[in-house]
N, C-alpha and C positions, 0 to 999 in steps of 0.2 A: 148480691148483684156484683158481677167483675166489669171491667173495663177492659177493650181493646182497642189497641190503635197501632196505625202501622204509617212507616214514614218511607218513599221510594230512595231507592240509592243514586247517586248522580255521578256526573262525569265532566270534568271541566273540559269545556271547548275554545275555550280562549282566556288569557292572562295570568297565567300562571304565574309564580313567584313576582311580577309587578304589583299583585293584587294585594299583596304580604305588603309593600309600600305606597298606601296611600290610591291607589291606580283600579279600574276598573275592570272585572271577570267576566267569561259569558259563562254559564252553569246551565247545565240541563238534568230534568230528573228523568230519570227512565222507567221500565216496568218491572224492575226485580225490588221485592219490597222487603224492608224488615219490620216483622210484628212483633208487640208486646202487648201481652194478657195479664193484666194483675187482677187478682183477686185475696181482697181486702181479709184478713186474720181478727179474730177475736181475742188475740192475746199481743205483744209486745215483738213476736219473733220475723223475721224477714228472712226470706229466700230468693234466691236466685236462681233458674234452670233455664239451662241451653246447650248445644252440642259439644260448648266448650270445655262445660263441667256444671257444678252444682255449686253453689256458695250460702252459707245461714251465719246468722248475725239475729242481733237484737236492734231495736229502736236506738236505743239510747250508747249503743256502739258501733253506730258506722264506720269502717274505714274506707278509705278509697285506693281498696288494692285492685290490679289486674286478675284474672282475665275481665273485668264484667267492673273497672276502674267506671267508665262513663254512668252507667245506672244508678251504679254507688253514689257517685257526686250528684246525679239530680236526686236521689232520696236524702241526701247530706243537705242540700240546701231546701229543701222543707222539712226539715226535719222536725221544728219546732212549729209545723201546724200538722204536723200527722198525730193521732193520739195511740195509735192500735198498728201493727204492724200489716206485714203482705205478702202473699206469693205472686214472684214474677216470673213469668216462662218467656224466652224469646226464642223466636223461631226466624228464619232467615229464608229469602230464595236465592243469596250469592252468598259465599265465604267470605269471612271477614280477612282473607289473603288478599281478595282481588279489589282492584283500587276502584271502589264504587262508593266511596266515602260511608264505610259502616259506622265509623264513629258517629261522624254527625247523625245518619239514620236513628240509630238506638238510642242515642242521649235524644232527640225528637220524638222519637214513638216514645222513650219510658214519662218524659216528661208530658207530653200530650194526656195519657192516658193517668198520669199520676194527679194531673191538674184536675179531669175530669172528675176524678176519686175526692178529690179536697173540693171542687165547687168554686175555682177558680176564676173559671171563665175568663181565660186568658186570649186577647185577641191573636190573630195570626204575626203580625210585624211585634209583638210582647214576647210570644211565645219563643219566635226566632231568636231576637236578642238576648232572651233568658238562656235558650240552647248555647249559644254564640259564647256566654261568657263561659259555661262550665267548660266547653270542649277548650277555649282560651287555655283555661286553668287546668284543666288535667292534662293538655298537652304540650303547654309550655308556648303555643302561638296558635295562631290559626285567623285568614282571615272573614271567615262565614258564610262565605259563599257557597258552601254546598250544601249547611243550614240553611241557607236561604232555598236552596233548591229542593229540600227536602222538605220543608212549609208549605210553601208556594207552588211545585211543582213545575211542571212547563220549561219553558227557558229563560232563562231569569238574567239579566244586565243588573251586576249588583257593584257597590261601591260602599267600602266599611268606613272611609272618613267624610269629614265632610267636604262637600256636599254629600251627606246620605242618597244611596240610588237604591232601592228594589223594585226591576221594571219588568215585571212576564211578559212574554209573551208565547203563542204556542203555537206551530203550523207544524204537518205533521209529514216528517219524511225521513227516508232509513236513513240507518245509520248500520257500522260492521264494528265491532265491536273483539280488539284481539289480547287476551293477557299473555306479558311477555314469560309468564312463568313466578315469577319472582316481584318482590314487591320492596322497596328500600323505604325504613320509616320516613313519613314528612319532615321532620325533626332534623332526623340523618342528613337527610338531603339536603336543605334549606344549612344546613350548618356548610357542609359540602362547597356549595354555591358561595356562602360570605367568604370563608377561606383563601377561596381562587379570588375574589376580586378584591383581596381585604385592602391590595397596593395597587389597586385599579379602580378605585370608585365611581367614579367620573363615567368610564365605561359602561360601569354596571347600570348607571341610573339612566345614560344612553340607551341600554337597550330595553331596560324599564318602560321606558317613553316610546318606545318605539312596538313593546309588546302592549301598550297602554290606545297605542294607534290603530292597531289588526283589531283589537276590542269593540272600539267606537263603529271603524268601518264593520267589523264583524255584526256588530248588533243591527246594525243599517239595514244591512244585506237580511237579515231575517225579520224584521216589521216589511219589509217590502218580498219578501221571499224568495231573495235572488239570491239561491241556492250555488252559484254557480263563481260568485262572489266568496260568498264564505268560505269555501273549499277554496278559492286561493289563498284567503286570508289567511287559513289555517294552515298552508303549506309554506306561509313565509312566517309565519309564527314556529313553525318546526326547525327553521333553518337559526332562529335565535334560542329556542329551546337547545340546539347543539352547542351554538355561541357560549352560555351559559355551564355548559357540560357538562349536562345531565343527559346527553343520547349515549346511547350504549352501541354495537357492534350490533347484537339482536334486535332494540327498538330499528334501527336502522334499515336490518332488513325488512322488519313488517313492514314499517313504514313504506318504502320502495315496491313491496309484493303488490300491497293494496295501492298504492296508487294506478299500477297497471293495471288493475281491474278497469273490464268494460265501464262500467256506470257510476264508478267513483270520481266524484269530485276535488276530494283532498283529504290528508292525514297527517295524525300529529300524535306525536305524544300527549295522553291525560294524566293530568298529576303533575307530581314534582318529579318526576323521571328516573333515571336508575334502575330500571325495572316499571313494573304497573301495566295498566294500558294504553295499547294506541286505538285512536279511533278515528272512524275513516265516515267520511259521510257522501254516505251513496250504502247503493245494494250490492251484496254478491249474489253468486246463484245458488244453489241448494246444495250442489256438489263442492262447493268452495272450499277447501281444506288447507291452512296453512301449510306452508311447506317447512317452517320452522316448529314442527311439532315435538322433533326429536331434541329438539333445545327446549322443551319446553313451554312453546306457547300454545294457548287453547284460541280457539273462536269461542266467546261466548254470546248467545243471541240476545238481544235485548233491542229496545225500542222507546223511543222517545215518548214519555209519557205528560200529560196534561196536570196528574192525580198528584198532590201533595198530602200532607200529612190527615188520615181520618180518625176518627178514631169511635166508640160506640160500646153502649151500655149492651151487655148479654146477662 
């Protein structure tokens, strides 16, 4: 018997780098998923297979090296209730270049599907905080939010201190969705950020507060589905993501391209900036084509999805 489960990839729509301090995010999962198939070994040996390469190992030598570091850490941390080794194939429907949080997706699909293997029976808020600390640890921070998005699914109002928050909620409307080409590690960037305000603190945590504020009202505006709201919310959320400076010359212009669309509401940089995506909430037309293509950036289609982590015996 194998086990498969797949976790959807997400895209933060509000509180970036405030959420890293105490402060609240809006997270949303969309419909590009990452799956993982293990299929349990009669002997001691482990593999790894996915586009990025191959990796084998035994039970009782895991390391947690790259490319396929996250997998590793969720089979490191069971290690001493597995008896028997596994093959893991991971398949994707986005590159682990474009900022759809694959990390968190694949440490969730491996660990969903490794729990069901062991008879774990891990609840869903267990399972997240279990995902939540590996990515902590193999990336050096992280604050869960897109774990959470990839659990749960939908749109998710999450808060990693206390008071603890994971609140869904789901209504369903487009979204455009543009990668700037390029992607600058979390890490990077988040280092980036402390640097510039290291003699401006005071500032920083002003506008912490204040990207902590577009959050609240932002969640607001979607339990009530006033769409029309959060596209503002998210367009003065954009103008401290600059504050911050992490806009680039290119996010700048998607950002600006897509706001002029007919039926867009508003745009922002997702992620921690420097690159990644922006995403814009509303529709384009069919014919929509960035016009920063030759720099680089793509449309990629995607849509706001309900579906959180599944996973199922084959």
């Amino acid at each position: 018997m194998s086990f498969k489960a797949s976790a959807p990839g997400s895209l933060m729509l509000l509180g970036e780098y405030a959420v890293l301090h105490g402060k609240h995010a809006l997270v949303c999962a969309v419909n590009k998923r990452m799956t993982v198939t293990l299929v349990p070994r009669h002997d001691q040996c482990i593999t790894v297979q996915s586009t990025l390469g191959n990796h084998r190992t035994t039970l009782s030598a895991i390391k947690i090296i790259p490319p396929f570091q996250f997998v590793l850490a969720v089979l490191k941390r069971f290690q001493k209730k597995m008896i028997l080794g596994c093959d893991i194939t991971i398949e994707s429907d986005f590159s682990d270049k474009v900022g759809f949080a694959s990390s968190a997706a694949v440490t969730v699909a491996t660990l969903s599907a490794l729990s069901a293997w062991l008879n774990l029976s891990l609840p869903e808020l267990e399972l997240m905080k279990i995902a939540r600390t590996i990515v902590r640890y193999v990336q050096g921070l992280g604050s869960g939010a897109d774990v959470a998005a990839c659990v749960f699914g939908g749109i998710v109002t999450y808060r990693a201190r206390q008071p603890f928050l994971v609140k869904k909620d789901f209504y369903p409307y487009p979204i455009t969705v543009v990668y700037s080409g390029s992607k600058t590690p979390t890490v990077q960037a988040v280092n980036s950020v402390q640097n510039a305000f290291r003699t401006h603190p005071k500032v920083f945590l002003q506008i912490c507060r204040a990207i902590d504020q577009c959050v609240l009202d932002g969640a607001q505006a979607v339990s009530s589905q006033d769409w029309k709201t959060l596209g503002h919310v998210m367009n003065i959320q954009q103008g401290l993501m600059d504050a911050l400076g992490v806009n680039t010359t290119l996010l700048a212009g998607i950002v600006n391209e897509l706001r002029l669309q007919p039926q867009m509401l508003g745009a922002k940089i997702s992620g921690s900036g420097l690159g990644d995506c922006v995403v814009g909430l509303g529709a384009v037309g069919e014919e929509y084509v960035c016009q920063f293509t030759q720099q680089g950036a793509t449309r990629i289609r995607a849509e706001l999805s309900s579906c959180g982590v599944q996973c199922e015996k084959i």
